[in-house]
N, C-alpha and C positions, 0 to 999 in steps of 0.2 A: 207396326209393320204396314207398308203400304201395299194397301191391294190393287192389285194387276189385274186387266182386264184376260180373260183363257184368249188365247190364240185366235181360234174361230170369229171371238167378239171382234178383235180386233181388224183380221182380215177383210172383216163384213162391214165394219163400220170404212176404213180406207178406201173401201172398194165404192162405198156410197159416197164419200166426198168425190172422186174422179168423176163416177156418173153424174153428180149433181153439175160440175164446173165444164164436163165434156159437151152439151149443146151450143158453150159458146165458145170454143177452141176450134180454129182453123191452121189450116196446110198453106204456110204461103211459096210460092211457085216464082223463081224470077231468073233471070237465065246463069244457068248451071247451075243453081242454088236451093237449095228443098229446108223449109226452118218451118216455126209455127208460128200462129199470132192468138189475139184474140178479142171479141166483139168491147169494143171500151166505151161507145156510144153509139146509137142506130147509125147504122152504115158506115162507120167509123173503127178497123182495127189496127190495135197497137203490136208491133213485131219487135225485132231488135234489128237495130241498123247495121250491125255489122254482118249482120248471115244475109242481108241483101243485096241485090246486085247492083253494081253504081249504074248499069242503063239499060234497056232492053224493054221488053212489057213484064208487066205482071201480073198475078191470078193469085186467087184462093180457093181451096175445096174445103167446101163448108161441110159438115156432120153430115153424113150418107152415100157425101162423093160427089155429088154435085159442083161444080166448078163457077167459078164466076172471076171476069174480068175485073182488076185492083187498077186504080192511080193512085200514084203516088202526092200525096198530101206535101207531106214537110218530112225531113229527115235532119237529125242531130247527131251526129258520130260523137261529142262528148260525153253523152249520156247514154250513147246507142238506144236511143229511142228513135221509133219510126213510126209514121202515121199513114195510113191506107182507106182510100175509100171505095166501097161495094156497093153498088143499086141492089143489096138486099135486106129486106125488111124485115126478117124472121129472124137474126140470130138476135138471142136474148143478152145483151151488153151485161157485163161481169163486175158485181163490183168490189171497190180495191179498199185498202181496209190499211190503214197506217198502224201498226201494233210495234207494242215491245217483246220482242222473242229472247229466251233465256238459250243458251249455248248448251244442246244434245237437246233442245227440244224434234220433235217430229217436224219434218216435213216432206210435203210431194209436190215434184214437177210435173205439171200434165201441159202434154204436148199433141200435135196430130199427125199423124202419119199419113196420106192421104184420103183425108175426111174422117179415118178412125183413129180414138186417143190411144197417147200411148203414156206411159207413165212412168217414176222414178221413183224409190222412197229415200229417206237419208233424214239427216239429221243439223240444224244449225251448227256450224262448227267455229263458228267467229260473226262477233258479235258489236256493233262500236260507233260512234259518233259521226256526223258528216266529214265528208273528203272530197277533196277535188281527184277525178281521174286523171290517168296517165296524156287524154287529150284536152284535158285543163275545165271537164265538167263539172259541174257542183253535183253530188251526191249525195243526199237526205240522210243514211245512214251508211254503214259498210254492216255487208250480209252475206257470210258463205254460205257454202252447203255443201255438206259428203255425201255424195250421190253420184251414181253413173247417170249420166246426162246423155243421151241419143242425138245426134249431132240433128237431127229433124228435130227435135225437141226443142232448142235453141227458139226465145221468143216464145214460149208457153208461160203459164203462172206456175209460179210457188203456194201451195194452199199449206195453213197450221193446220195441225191436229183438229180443229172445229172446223175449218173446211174455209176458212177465208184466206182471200186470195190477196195475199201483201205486196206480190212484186212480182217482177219477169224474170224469169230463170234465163243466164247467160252466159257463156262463156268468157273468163277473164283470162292473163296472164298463166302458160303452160298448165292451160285447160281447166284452170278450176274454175267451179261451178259459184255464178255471184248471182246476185238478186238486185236487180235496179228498183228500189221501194218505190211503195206509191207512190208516196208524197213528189218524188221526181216523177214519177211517170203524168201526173195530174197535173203539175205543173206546166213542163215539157210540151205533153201532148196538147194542154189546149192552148198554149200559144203555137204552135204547130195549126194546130187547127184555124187557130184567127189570122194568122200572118206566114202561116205555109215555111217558117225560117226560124233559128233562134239566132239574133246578131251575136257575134263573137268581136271583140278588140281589137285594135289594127295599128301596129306601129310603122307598119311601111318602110320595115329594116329587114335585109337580110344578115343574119348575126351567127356567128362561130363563136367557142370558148377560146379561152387562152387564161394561160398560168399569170399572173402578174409579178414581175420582175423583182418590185418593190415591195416589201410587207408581206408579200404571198397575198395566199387568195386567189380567186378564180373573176374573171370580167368576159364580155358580149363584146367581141369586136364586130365593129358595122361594115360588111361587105358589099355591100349594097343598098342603094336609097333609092326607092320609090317617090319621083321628081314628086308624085302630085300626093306621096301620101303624107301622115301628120309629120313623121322623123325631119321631109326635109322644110315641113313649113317649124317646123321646132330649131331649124338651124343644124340638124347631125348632117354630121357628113362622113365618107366613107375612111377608113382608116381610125374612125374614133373608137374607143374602147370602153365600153358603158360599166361600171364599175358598183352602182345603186343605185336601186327605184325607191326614191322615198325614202332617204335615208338608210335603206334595208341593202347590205349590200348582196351583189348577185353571186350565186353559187352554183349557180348554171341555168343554161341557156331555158332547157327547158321549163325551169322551175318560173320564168321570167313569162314564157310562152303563156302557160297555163293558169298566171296571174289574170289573163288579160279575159275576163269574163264576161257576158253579159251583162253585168251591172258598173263593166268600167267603162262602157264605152261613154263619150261626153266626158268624163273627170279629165280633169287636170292633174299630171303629175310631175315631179321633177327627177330628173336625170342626172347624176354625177359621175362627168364621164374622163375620161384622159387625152388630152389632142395631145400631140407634140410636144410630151413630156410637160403639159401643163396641165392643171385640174381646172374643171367649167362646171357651170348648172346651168341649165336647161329646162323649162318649162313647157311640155307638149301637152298637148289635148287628145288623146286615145278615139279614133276612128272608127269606125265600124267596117269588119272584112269585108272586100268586095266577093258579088258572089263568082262563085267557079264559073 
């Protein structure tokens, strides 16, 4: 029989992992927006880019309530990773711990509520290999959690049962609660850090679906070409019907989107597309988005 730790133990033990992780969790502040973050390297915290606001200033209250002026570093909506930097020197940077977690293992979000933690308990509920997000990010693992999540919490850590902190607790898809792992967050954030951007891929097409008449199947018609982007130096032109990247045919638009990653940009791919009831290939070179 497996022995269980009495209640009490356990209370007292959860409640020491939040105090340990709470000196370095912060309140970040950006207009109409209230989420947490936290210390990832001296004067460096990490939030979730979604709970932040695309423009305005920004702040954090650090543990006691003390407030302090943020810039914004670099921000990634693929991974909703966000980076912030603070002229303070005292908060003690958190560190992230790449683990394999079993599904109904324990865990806790600890989040700030202005300056003080606040917390969540639950449990891994899904558990699984890397994925690209819905905005075409790479993602190290896929990681739920059953947890009541506080919408200020948003952008706090995930600590296991031993009080290591694996990832950032964040809101996914009709509210549930995900965990962007370290391994992305470390990635992510210090190229954020060295280059303030993560490049994304750039076809310089605007593209609708459409049924394909012939065979069935689903194709990208090009709506629009960006004179100076890779599409029209590849020869597409507008009215073309893109059908396969790479021999892979297209099953939708999106799916095509969220190909285009950081590490395509520079590759060469080919195109099989449909002009005027004719079939073409196409050889483009994937560019890098310009910024907003």
């Amino acid at each position: 029989m497996t022995d269980i730790a009495p209640p009490i133990h356990l209370s007292a033990a959860l409640a020491g992992l939040v105090a340990k992780a709470a000196p370095s969790i912060v309140s970040v502040r950006s207009h109409r927006s209230r989420s947490s973050g936290f210390a990832w390297r001296p004067g460096l915290v990490v939030t979730a880019d979604e709970a932040l606001a695309e423009e305005g200033e920004f702040a954090v209250t650090v543990p006691g309530g003390d407030s302090a002026p943020a810039q914004l570093v670099g921000r990634d909506p693929t991974t909703d990773v966000a980076l912030l930097r603070i002229d303070r020197s005292d908060l003690p940077p958190l560190p992230l711990t790449a683990t394999t977690l079993a599904v109904g293992a324990l865990a806790v979000a600890v989040g700030s509520d202005d300056g003080a933690p606040i917390a969540a308990l639950g449990v891994v509920s899904r558990e699984g290999g890397p994925l690209r997000s819905l905005r075409g990010g790479e993602i190290d693992a896929r990681i739920e959690l059953d947890l009541r999540l506080r919408r200020r919490a948003e952008g706090g850590v995930a600590l296991d049962a031993s009080g290591s902190a694996f990832g950032m607790a964040v809101f996914g898809p009709r509210r549930r609660v995900l965990v962007v792992p370290a391994a992305t967050i470390e990635r992510v954030a210090t190229r954020l850090a060295s280059d303030g951007r993560i490049p994304r891929g750039y076809l310089g097409l605007g593209l609708h679906p459409v049924a394909l008449t012939d065979g069935g199947g689903a194709g990208a018609m090009v709506m629009s070409v960006d004179p100076k982007g890779p599409g029209a130096a590849a020869g597409v032109l507008q009215g073309d019907v893109i059908v396969a990247l790479n021999g892979e045919p297209i099953r939708h638009v999106q799916a095509l989107l969220r190909a285009l990653g950081p590490d395509r940009v520079g590759q060469t791919v080919t195109l099989d597309l449909r002009r005027a009831g004719e079939t073409r290939q196409l050889s483009l070179t994937i560019g890098e988005r310009p910024a907003a």
